[in-house]
C-alpha positions in Angstrom: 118.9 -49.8 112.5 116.5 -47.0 113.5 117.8 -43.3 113.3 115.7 -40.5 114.7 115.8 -36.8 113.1 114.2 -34.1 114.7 114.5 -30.4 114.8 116.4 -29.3 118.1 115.4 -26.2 118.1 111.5 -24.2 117.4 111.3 -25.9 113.7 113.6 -24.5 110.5 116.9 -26.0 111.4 117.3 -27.9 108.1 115.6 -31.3 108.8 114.6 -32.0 105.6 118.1 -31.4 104.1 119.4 -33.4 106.2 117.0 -36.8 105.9 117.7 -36.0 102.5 121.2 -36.6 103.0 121.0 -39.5 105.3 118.2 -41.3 103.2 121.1 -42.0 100.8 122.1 -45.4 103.3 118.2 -45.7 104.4 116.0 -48.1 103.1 113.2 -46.5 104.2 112.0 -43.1 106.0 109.0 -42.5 108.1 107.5 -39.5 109.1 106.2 -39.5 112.1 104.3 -36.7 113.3 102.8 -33.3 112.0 100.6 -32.6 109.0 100.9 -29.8 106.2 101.7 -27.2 108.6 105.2 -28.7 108.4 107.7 -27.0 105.4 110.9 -29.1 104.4 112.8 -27.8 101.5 115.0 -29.3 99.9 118.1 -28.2 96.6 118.9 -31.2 94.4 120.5 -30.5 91.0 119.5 -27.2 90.4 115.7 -27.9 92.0 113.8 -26.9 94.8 111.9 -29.0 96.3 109.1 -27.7 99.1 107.7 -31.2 101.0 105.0 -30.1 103.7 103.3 -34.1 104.2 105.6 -36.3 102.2 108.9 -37.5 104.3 112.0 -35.8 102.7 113.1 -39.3 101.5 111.1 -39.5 98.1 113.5 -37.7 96.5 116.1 -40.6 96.3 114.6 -42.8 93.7 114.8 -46.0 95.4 113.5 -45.2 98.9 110.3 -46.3 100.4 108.4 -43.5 102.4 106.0 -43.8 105.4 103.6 -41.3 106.2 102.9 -42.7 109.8 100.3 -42.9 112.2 101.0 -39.8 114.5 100.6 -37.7 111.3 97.4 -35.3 109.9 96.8 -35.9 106.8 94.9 -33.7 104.4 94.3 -36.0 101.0 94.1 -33.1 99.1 97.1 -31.5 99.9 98.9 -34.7 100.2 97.9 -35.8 96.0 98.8 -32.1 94.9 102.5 -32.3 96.7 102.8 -35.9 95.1 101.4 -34.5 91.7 103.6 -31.6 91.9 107.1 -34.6 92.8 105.9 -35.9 89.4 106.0 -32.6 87.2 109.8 -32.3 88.5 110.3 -36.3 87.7 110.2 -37.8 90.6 108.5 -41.2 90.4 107.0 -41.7 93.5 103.9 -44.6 92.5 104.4 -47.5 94.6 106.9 -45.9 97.0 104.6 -43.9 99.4 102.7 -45.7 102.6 100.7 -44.7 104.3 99.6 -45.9 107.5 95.9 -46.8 108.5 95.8 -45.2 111.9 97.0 -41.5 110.8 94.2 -39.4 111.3 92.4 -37.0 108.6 92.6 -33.4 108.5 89.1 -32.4 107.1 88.0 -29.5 105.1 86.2 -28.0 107.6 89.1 -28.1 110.4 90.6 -24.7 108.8 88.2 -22.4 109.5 87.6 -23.7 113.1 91.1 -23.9 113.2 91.5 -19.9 112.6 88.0 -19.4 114.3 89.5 -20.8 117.4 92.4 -19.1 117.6 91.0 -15.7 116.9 88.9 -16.4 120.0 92.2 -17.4 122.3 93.1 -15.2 125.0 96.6 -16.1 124.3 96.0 -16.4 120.4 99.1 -18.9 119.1 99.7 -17.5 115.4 98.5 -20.9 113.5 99.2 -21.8 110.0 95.5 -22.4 109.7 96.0 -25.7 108.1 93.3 -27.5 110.6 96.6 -29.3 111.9 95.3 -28.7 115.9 91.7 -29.6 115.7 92.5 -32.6 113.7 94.6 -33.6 117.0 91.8 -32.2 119.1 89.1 -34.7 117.6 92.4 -37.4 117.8 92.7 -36.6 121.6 88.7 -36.2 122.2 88.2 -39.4 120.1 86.2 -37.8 117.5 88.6 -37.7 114.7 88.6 -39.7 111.8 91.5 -42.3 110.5 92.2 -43.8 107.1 91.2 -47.0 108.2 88.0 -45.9 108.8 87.2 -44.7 105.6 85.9 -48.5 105.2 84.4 -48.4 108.2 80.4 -48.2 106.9 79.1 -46.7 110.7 82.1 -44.5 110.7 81.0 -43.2 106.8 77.6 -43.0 107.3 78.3 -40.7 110.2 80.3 -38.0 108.3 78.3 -35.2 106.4 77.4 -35.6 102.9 79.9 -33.0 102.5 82.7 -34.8 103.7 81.8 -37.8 102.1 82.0 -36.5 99.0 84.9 -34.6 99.7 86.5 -37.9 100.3 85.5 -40.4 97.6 87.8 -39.4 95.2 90.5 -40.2 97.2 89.2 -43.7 98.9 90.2 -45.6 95.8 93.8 -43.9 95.3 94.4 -44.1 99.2 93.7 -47.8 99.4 96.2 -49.3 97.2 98.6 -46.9 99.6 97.8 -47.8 103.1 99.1 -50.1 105.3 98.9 -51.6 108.8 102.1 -50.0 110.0 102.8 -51.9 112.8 102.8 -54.9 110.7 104.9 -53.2 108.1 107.4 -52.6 110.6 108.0 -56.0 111.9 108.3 -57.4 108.5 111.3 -54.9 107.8 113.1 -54.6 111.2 116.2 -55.9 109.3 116.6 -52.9 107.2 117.9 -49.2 107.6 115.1 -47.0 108.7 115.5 -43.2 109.1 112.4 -41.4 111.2 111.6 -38.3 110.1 110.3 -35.5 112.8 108.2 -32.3 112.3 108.6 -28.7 113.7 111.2 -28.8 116.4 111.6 -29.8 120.4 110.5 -26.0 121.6 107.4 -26.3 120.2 106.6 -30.4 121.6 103.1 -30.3 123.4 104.7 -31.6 126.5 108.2 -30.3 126.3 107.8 -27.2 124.8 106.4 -23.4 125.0 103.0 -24.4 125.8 100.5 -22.7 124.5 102.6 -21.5 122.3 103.2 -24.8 120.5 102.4 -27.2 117.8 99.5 -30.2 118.7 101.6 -33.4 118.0 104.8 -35.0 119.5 108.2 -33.6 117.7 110.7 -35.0 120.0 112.4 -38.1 119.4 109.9 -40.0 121.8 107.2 -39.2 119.3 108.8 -41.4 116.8 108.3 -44.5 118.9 104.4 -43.8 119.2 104.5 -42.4 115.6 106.4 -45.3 113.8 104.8 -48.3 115.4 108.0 -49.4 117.1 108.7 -49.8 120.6 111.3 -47.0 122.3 113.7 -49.9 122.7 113.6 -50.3 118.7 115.1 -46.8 118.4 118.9 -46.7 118.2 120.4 -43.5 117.7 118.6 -39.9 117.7 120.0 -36.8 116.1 119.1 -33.5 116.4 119.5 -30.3 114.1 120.3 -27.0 115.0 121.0 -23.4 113.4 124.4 -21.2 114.4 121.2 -18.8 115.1 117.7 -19.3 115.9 114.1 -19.0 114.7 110.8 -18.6 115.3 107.6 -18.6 113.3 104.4 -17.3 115.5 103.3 -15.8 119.0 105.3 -17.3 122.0 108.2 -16.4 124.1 111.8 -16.4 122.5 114.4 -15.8 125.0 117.2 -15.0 122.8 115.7 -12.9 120.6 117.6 -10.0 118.6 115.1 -6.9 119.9 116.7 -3.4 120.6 118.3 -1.5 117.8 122.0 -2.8 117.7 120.5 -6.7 117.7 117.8 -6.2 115.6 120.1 -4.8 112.8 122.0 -8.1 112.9 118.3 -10.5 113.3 117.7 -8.5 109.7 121.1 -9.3 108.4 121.0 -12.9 109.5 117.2 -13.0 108.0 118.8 -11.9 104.6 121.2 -14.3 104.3 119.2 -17.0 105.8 116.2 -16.4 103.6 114.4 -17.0 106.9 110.6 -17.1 105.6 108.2 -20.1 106.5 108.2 -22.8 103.7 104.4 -23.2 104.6 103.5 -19.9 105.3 105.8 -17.4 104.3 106.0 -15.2 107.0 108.9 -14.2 108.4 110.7 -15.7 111.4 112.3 -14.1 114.3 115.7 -14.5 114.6 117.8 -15.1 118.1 121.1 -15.9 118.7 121.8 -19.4 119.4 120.4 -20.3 122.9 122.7 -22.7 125.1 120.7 -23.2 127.5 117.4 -24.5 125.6 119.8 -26.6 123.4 121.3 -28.5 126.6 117.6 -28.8 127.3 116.7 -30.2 123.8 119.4 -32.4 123.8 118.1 -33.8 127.2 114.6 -34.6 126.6 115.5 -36.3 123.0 118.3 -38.3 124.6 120.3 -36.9 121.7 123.1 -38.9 120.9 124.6 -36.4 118.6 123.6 -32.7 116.8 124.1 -31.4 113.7 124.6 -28.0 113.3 123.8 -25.7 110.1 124.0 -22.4 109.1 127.4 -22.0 110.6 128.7 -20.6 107.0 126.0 -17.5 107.5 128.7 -15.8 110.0 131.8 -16.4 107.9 133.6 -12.8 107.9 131.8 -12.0 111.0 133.7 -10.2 113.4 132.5 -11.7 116.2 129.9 -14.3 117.2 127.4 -14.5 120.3 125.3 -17.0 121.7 123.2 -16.9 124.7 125.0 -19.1 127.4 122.7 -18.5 130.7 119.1 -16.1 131.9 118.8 -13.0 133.3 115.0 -13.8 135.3 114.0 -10.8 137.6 117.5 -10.2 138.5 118.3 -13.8 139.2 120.8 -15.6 136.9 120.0 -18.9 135.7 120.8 -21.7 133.5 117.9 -23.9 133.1 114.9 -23.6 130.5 111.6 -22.6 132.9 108.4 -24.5 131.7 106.1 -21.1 132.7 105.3 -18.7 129.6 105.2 -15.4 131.9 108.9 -16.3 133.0 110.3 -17.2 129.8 108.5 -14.0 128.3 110.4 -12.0 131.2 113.5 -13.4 130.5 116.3 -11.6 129.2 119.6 -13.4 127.6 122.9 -13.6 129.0 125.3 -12.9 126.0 128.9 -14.3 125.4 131.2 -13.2 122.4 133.5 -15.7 120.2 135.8 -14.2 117.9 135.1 -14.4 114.0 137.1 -17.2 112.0 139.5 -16.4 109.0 138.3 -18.7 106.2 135.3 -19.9 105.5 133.0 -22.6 106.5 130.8 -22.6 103.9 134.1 -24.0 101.8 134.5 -27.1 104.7 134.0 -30.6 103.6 135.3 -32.4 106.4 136.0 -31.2 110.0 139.8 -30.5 109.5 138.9 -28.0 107.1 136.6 -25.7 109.5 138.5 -22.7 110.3 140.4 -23.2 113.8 138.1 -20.1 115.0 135.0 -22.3 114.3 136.2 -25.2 115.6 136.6 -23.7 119.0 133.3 -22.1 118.4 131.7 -25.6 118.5 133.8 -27.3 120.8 131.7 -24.8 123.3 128.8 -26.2 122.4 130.3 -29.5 122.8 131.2 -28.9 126.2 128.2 -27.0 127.1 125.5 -29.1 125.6 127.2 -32.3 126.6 126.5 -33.3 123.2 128.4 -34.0 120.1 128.4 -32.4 117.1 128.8 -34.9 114.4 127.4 -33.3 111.4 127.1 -30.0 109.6 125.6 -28.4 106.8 126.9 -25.7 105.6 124.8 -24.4 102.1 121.6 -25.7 100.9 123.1 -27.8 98.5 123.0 -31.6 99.4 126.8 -31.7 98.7 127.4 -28.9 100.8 126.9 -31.5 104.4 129.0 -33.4 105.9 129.7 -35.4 109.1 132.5 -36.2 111.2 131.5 -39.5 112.1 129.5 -42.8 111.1 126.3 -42.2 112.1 124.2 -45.2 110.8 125.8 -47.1 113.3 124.3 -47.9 117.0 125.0 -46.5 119.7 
């Protein structure tokens, strides 16, 4: 079977927790998209583990990891993440592939990466990892993949450099690559969990354009991304916070601005510890937007959500989530695709009651406080999507779901 996880929201819902959770009945998990922009943490026995190229799966002993073709890989960051597994005791030799076509992120790419955007009209707030001209020289066909690193034309051609930025890691990379298409076929019998990057509101197609990340992060990236055929995917999940966050220029409808909403973005922040893995800086907060989640769960043909960061708002008096738009007087209930009307937007608020008991103590849906339930049976019947999982600490223990999910749908 082939499970999908992506992020339903703009990236920092708790992916990586939760393909480290589900890798437990995986055989193997591919990544299939981003580069080292992308931050997954993950809290195992009393560690912290921060995974910005290598799929959360490596840190279950006896998966097999995939960093796939619709990835940007930077060798050197990728060797000092895996060097960095092995000081905490993860044994990852043998277990990480890489396919051939995933293109290289070069040394140069940062600095036109930040040169570029500094030059932007509408600048977009990158990470500066070289993550969108890497996909730039992909899409323009001037890139540079592993496989070509034994190309002799395609060698020749780089700068001197490059090249000798590069031949230290020739010899380590090619005992690690593959032909991922091949590799696929030969294990379409097993379990195989597909990891996403960032999160649906920030796709190239689907989401805030400009204001967005430079490779596919919905659920039809993994088919292109995996070497597997759409019909090959079986089930897609997507996770989402009880709030939301943003990292970077763009419009965010829901966000908590004005005094009375920004005291509660800073209290949520707190408790959330909401700072980029990758960068640091610190994300906006909003309250949960309906309306762009009923979106995300459209365009990823989401078969079910997961929510986290529920527990954040046990004791809260009350709880409100964005349910429809406020656009130049007009209500509406869809997600607009133009910048200048989602900047103009302003969100239409509903209140929940706060729950007695807490969450954050819930192992199994019966023990969610009746107040939460009811809180997520909304979704439910907004979204039109089922909620079948939830995390509810940072602690791999601390997740549970309410159904099967390595099962086809």
């Amino acid at each position: 079977m082939n499970l999908v996880i992506v992020g339903a929201q703009w990236g920092d819902e708790g992916k990586g927790k939760m393909v480290d959770y589900l890798a437990e009945n995986a055989d193997i998990v591919v990544r299939f998209s981003g580069g080292a922009n992308a931050g997954h943490t993950i809290m195992v026995h009393g560690d912290t583990f921060v995974l910005h190229l290598i799929p959360s799966g490596i840190i279950s002993p006896d998966k097999i990891v995939v960093l796939g073709n619709g990835m940007v890989i930077e060798p050197s960051a990728m060797f000092e993440e895996l060097t960095s597994l092995s000081v905490k005791g993860i044994d990852w030799e043998k277990r990480v592939i890489i396919s051939d076509r995933a293109h290289l992120v070069l040394p140069d790419y940062k600095n036109e990466d930040m040169r570029i955007d500094e030059h932007r009209a509408r600048p977009v707030g990158t990470t500066g990892r070289g993550i969108g001209v890497a996909y730039g020289k992909k899409a323009s066909r001037d890139g540079i993949r592993i496989a070509d690193l034994w190309d002799p034309v395609i060698w020749d051609s780089l700068s001197e450099a490059n090249r000798n930025w590069l031949a230290p890691y020739k010899e380590k990379i090619a005992s690690m690559k593959v032909n991922l298409a091949d590799f696929m076929m030969a294990n379409q019998d097993k379990n195989i969990l597909l990891e996403g990057a960032q999160g649906a509101l920030l796709d190239l197609d689907h989401g805030t354009y400009p204001y967005v990340s430079s490779g596919s992060s919905v659920s039809a990236g993994a088919a292109t991304g995996a070497a597997l055929g759409p019909r090959r995917i079986h089930s897609c999940l997507g996770v989402f916070k009880a709030y939301q966050t943003r990292v970077g220029n763009g419009p965010f409808p829901s966000e908590m601005l004005g005094d009375e909403h920004e005291a509660l973005g800073a209290q949520l922040q707190k408790l959330g510890h909401e700072y980029g893995a990758t960068t640091g800086r610190p994300r906006r907060i909003g309250y949960l937007d309906l309306v762009a989640l009923r979106y995300s769960g459209w365009i990823n043909s989401l078969d079910g959500f997961i929510l986290s960061h529920l527990n954040l708002y046990d004791g809260f008096e009350a709880v409100s989530v964005c349910t429809a738009y406020e656009l130049d007087g007009n209500r509406i209930d869809y997600f607009p695709s133009c910048t200048a009307e989602l900047e103009r937007i302003k969100p239409v608020l509903q209140a929940f009651p706060g729950w007695d008991g807490a969450v954050g103590a819930a192992r199994c849906w019966e023990d969610m406080p009746e107040g939460a339930r009811k809180f997520v049976e909304f979704i439910e019947d907004y979204t039109g999507v089922p909620v079948c999982g939830f995390s509810v600490g940072p602690l791999r223990g601390e997740t549970f779901m309410r159904n099967e999910v390595w099962t086809a749908s």
